[in-house]
C-alpha positions as CSV (number, residue, x, y, z in Angstrom):
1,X,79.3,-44.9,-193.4
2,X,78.9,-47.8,-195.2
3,X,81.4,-49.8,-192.9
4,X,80.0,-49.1,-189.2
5,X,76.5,-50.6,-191.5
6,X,78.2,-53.6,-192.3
7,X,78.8,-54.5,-188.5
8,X,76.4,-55.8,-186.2
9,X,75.7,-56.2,-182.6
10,X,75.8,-60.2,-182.4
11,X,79.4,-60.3,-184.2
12,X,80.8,-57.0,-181.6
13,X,79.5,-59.3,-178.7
14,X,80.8,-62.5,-179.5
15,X,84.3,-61.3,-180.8
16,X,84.2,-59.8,-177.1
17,X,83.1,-62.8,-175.4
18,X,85.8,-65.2,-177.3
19,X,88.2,-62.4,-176.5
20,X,87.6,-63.0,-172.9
21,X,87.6,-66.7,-172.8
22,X,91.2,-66.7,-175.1
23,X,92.4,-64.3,-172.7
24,X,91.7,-66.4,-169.3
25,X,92.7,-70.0,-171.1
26,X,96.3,-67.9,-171.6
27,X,96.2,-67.2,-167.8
28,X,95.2,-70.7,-166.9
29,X,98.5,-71.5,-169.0
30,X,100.5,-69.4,-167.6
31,X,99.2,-71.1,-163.7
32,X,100.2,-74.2,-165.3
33,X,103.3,-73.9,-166.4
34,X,104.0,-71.7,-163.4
35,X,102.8,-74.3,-161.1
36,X,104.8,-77.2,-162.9
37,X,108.3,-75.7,-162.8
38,X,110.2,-76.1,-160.3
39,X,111.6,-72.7,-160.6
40,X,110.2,-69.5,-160.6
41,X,110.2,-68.3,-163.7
42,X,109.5,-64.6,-164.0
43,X,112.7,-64.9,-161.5
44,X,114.5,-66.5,-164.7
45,X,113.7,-64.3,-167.0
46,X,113.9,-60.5,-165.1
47,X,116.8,-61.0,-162.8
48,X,118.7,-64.2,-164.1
49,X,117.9,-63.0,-167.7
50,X,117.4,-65.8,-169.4
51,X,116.6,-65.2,-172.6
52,X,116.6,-68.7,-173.7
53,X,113.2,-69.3,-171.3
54,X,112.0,-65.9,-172.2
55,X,111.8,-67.3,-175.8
56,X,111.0,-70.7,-175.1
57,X,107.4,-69.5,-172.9
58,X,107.1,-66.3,-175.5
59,X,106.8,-69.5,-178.5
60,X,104.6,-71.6,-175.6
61,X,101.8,-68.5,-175.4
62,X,102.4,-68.3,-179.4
63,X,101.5,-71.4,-179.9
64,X,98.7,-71.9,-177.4
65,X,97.0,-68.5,-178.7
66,X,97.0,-69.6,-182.0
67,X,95.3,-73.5,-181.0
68,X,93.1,-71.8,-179.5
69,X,92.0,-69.1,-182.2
70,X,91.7,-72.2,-184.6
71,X,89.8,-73.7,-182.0
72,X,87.3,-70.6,-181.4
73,X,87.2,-70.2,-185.2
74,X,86.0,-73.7,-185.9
């Protein structure tokens, strides 16, 4: 019992909030990049399969979701 004590109402919200802005910055990413190519890439990746893209934008979200956890954490 002494662990559902320890947590609070203020942290629940904001870890939901941040949750919610991390979550739309990825899909403003993904617009992005899917705007700047100029080839469709879910088109790459399912029926092309290329897995070389599926990793490169797989390391792309990595990357961006850990900048901006830092960036919510600081």
């Amino acid at each position: 019992m002494d662990l559902f004590s320890a947590i609070q109402l203020p942290e629940v919200v904001s870890t939901v909030v941040f949750t919610i802005i991390g979550m739309a910055l990825m899909f403003l990413v993904w617009k992005v990049i899917d705007w700047m190519t100029p080839f469709p890439i879910l088109k790459e990746i399912e029926k092309d399969q290329n897995v070389a893209l599926a990793v490169l934008i797989g390391f792309l979200f990595l990357s961006i979701s850990i900048i901006i956890a830092a960036v919510i954490l600081s």
